[in-house]
C-alpha positions as CSV (number, residue, x, y, z in Angstrom):
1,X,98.6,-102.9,-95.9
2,X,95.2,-104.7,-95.1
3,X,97.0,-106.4,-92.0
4,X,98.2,-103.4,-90.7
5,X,94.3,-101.4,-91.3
6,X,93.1,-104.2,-88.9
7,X,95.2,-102.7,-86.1
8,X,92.1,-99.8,-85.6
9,X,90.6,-102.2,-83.0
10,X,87.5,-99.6,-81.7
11,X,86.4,-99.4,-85.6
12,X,86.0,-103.3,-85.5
13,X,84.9,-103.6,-81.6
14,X,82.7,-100.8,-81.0
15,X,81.1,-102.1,-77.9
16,X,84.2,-103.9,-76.4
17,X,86.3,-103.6,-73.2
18,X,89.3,-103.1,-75.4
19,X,87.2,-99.7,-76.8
20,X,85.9,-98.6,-73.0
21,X,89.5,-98.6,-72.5
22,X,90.7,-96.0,-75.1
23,X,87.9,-94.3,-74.6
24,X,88.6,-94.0,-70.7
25,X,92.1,-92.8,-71.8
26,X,90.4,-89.6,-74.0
27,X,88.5,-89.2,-70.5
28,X,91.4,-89.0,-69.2
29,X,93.0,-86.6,-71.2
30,X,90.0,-84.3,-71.6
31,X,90.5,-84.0,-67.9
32,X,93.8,-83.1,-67.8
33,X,93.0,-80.4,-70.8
34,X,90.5,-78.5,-68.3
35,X,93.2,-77.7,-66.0
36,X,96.3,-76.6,-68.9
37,X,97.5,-76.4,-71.7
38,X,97.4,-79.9,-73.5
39,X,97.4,-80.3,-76.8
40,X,100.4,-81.8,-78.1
41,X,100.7,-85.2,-77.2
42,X,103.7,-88.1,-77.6
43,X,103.8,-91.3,-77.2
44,X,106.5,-94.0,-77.0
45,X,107.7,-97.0,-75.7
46,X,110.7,-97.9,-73.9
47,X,111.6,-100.5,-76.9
48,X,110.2,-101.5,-80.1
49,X,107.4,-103.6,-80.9
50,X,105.5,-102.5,-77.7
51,X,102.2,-101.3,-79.6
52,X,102.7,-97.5,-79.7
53,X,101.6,-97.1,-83.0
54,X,98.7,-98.9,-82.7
55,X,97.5,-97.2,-79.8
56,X,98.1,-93.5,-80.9
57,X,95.8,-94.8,-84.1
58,X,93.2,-96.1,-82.3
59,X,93.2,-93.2,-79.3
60,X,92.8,-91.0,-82.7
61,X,89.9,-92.7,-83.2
62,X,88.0,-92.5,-80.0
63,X,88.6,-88.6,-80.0
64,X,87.6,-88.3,-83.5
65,X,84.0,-90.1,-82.2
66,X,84.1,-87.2,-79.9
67,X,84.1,-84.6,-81.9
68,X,87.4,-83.7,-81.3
69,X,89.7,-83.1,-84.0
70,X,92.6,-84.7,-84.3
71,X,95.9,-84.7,-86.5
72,X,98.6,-87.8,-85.7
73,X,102.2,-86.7,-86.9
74,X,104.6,-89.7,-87.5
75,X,107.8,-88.7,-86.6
76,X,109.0,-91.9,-86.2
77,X,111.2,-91.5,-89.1
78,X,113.6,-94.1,-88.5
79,X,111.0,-97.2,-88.5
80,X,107.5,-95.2,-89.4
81,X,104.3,-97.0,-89.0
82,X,101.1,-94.5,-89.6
83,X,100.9,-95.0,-93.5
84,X,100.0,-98.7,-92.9
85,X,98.2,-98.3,-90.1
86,X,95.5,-95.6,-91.4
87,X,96.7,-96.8,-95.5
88,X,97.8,-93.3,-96.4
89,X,100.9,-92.5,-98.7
90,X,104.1,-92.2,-97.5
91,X,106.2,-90.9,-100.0
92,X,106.0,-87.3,-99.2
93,X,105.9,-86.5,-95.5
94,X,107.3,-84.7,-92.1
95,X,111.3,-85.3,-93.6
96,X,109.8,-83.3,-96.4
97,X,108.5,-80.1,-94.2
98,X,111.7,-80.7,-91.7
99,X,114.2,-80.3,-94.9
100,X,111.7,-77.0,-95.8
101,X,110.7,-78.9,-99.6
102,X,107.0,-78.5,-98.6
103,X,104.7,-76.6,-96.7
104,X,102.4,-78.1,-93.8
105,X,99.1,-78.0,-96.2
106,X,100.8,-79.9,-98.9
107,X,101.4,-82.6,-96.2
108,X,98.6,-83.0,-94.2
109,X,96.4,-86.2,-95.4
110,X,92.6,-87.1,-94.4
111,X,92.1,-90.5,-93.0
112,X,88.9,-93.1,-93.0
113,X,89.1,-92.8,-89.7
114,X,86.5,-89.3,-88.3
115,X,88.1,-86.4,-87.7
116,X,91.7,-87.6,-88.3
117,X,94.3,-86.4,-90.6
118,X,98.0,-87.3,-90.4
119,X,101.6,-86.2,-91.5
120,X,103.2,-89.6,-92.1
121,X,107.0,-89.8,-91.6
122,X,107.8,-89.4,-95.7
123,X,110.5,-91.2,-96.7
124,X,113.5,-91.9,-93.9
125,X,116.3,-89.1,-94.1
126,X,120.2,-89.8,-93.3
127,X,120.5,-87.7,-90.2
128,X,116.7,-87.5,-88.3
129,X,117.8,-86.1,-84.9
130,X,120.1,-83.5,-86.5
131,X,116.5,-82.9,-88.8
132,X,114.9,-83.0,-85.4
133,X,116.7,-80.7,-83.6
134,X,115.8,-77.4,-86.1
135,X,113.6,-75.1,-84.9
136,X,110.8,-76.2,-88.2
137,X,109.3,-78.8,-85.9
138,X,108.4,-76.1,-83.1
139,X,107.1,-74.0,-86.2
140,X,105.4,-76.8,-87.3
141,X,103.3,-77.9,-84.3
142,X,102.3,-73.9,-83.8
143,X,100.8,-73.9,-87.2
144,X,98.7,-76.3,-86.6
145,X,97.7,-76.0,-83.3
146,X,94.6,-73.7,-84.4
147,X,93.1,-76.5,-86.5
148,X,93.0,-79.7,-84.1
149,X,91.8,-80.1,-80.7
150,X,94.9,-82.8,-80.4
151,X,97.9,-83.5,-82.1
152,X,99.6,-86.7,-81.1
153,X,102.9,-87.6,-82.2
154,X,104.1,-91.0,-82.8
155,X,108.3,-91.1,-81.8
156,X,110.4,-93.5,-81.6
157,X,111.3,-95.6,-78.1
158,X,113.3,-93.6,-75.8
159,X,116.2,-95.5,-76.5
160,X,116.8,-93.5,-79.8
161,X,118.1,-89.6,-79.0
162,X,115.1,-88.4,-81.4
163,X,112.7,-89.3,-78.2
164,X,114.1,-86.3,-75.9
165,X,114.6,-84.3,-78.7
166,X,110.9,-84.2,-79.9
167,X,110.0,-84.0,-76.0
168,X,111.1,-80.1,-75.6
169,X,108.0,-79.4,-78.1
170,X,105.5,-81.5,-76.0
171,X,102.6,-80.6,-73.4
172,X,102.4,-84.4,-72.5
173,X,103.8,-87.8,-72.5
174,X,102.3,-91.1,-72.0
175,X,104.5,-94.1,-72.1
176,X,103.8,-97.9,-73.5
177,X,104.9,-101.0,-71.8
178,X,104.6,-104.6,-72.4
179,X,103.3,-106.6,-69.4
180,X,105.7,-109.3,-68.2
181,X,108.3,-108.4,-71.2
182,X,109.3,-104.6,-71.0
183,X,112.3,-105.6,-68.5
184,X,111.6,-103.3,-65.3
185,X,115.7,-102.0,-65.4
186,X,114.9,-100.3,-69.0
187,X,111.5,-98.9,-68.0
188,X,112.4,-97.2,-64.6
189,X,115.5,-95.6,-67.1
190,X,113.2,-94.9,-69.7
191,X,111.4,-92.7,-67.7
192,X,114.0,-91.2,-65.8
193,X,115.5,-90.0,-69.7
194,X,111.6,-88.2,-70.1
195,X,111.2,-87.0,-66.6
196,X,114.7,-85.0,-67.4
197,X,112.7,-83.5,-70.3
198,X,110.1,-81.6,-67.4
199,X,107.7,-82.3,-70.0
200,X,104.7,-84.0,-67.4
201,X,104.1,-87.9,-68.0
202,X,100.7,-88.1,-68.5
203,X,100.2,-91.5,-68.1
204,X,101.1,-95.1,-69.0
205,X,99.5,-97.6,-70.7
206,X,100.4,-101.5,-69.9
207,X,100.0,-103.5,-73.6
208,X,98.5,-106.8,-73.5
209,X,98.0,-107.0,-69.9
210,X,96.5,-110.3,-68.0
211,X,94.4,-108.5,-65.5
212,X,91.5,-109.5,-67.3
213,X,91.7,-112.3,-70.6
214,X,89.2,-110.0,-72.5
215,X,91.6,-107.4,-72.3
216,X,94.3,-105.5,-74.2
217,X,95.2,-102.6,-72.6
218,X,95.3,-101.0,-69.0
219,X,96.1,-97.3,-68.4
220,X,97.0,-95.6,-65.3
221,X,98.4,-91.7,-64.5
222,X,101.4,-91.5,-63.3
């Protein structure tokens, strides 16, 4: 769990170009906010391993040192990732609200990290995107609206169905890629299976990128 904590970069690297960067990316999406209605937020990848989960935790972050409040849901319930990353419990979570064993409240956990709380993934049910597919996750996301300036959802890589499922409830989607190893064929499908959504791409973040050796990530709208 320790090894996983260390993945909130800006809490470690206050003052770095990895933090400017996430912090450009709340700019960003403060901006967008100004013009409509943007408040539920997913992100994915167009495989695994891409650094998704990482970066909704640490964008959490920056906002939360904004004064914005901000709840992460991981509804990555196939391979979920949030519990480790922010060292939460996972043994009662989204699955649990989804199959209606819970309420919201009884979910929802504080974090370390300012101004964040999460609903971790729970423990991984048999059928997610049937789970997905119920009208509870719209309910869901309305009834917590009123309490957070963002929500940002942590889903799985487009490749699973539960991607475009979750999509229909967003406002935004930004995208992670892998410089020099997400193969161009999957990405260019990737986003043609969330531009068939008509939810707007917000943006995309290159992981790991070699534009500059100090630096981690790179963001650009789409």
């Amino acid at each position: 769990m320790q090894k996983e904590r260390s993945k909130l970069l800006i809490k470690h690297q206050k003052g770095s170009k990895i933090a400017e960067q996430f912090r450009m990316i709340r700019t960003n999406i403060e901006f967008i906010s100004k013009k409509r209605t943007l408040k539920t937020i997913m992100v994915t990848s167009t495989r695994p391993q891409e650094g998704k989960s990482t970066i909704i935790a640490n964008l959490a972050d920056v906002m939360g040192r904004q004064e914005l409040k901000v709840l992460i849901i991981d509804a990555d319930l196939r391979l979920p990732s949030q519990h480790y990353i922010l060292g939460v419990d996972n043994s009662v979570g989204l699955t649990d609200i989804l199959e209606e064993r819970v309420v919201p409240e009884a979910v929802i956990q504080n974090t370390t990290v300012f101004n964040v709380d999460i609903i971790p993934a729970g423990q991984s049910p048999h059928n997610p995107s049937e789970l997905l597919s119920k009208q509870d996750l719209a309910v869901l996301l309305e009834s917590v609206k009123k309490e957070y300036d963002y929500i940002l959802v942590d889903v799985p890589p487009v490749i699973v169905a539960d991607t475009t499922i979750i999509a229909q409830e967003m406002d935004g989607i930004i995208m992670i890629a892998e410089e020099n190893k997400t193969p161009k064929q999957k990405f260019h499908k990737a986003l043609t299976a969330l531009k068939s959504t008509h939810i707007p791409i917000l943006g995309i973040i290159l992981n790991k990128t070699k534009q500059d050796k100090s630096s981690k990530y790179y963001y650009y709208n789409k």
